[in-house]
Phi, psi and omega in degrees: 000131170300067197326337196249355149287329208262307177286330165310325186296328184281333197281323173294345212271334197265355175278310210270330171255032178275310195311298186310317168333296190333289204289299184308313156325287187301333168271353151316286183341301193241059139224091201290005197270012210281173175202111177312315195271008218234327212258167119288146166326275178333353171252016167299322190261023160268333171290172171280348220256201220244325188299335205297300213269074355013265187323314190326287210287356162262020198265308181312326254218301182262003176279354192266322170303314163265348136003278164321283214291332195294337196267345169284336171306308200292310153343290176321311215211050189272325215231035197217115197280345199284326193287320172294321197268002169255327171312270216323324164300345180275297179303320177309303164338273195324320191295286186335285179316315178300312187293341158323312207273312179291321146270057197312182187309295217298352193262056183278168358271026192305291199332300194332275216291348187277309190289339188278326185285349193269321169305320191284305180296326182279296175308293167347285170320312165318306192290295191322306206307319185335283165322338183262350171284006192250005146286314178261054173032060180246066165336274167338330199282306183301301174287350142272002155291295195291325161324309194284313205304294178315292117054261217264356162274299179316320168321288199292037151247354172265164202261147187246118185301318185206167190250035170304308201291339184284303144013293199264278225283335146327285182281020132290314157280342192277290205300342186300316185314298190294299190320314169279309150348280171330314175285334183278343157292309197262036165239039130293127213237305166263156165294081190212147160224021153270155157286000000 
């Protein structure tokens, strides 16, 4: 294994989803009309205003970041077909998320099918790796992978006024994942993937 692919990759893992929190708080900010119970998240990048072009280009802007952290995936789990076919939903996610931003709300029904696909492809992806660390006896791993998966796919099944509060706790559970991942990619040192 390529130690210093795997640790730059961890360095995406542990960035890109503090940067999306970012980007999404701040474009929370400076949309005081915005309403956890009234909105979609998506529909901060639907206006004309500074909030619209902040979400787009940072939702693209963090599909891109995790790209990055998806090529330490690939790394990881280069020599395991479960793991592969779980990198690759993670990147088809990522691809997915730029396109949420570049195909914003005003572009129905496309948004519709990008976003539905990036909620539905990121747990999914998260539960596959899951499995493949629960093949290299990576206990911790495995259960916060599959732990996180459940998660941010179960929420969209309580009933909801609009769907922002799911949205962000989706994608809340997923970054507690990449972030701690992440971090356990770039402090390796040795060619080991146990602790």
């Amino acid at each position: 294994m390529n130690l210093k692919v795997l640790r730059l990759a961890g360095l995406f893992g542990l960035i890109a989803p503090l940067f999306g929190l970012l980007i999404i708080a701040s474009s929370i900010w400076f949309s005081p009309w915005f309403s956890w119970t009234g909105n979609a998240l998506s529909d901060l990048g639907g206006t004309e205003g500074f909030e619209a072009i902040l979400f787009n280009s940072g939702l693209a802007m963090v599909g891109a970041l995790l790209m990055m952290f998806s090529t330490g995936l690939f790394e990881m789990t280069k020599e395991d077909m479960i793991g592969q076919v779980g990198t690759t939903m993670f990147l088809i996610a990522s691809i997915l998320l730029i396109a949420v931003g570049v195909i914003n709300i005003t572009i129905e029904p496309w948004h519709g099918y990008v976003s539905l696909g990036f909620f539905v492809a990121l747990p999914l992806s998260v539960a596959i790796i899951g499995v493949f660390f629960f093949r290299k006896k990576m206990r911790f791993y495995s259960l916060l992978s599959v732990g996180s998966a459940v998660l941010a796919a179960g929420i969209w099944f309580l009933p909801w006024a609009a769907v922002a509060i799911p949205e962000a706790l989706s994608v809340v559970y997923i970054s507690v994942w990449a972030i701690l991942l992440g971090y356990w990619m770039y402090t390796r040192y040795e060619d080991k993937l146990a602790e």
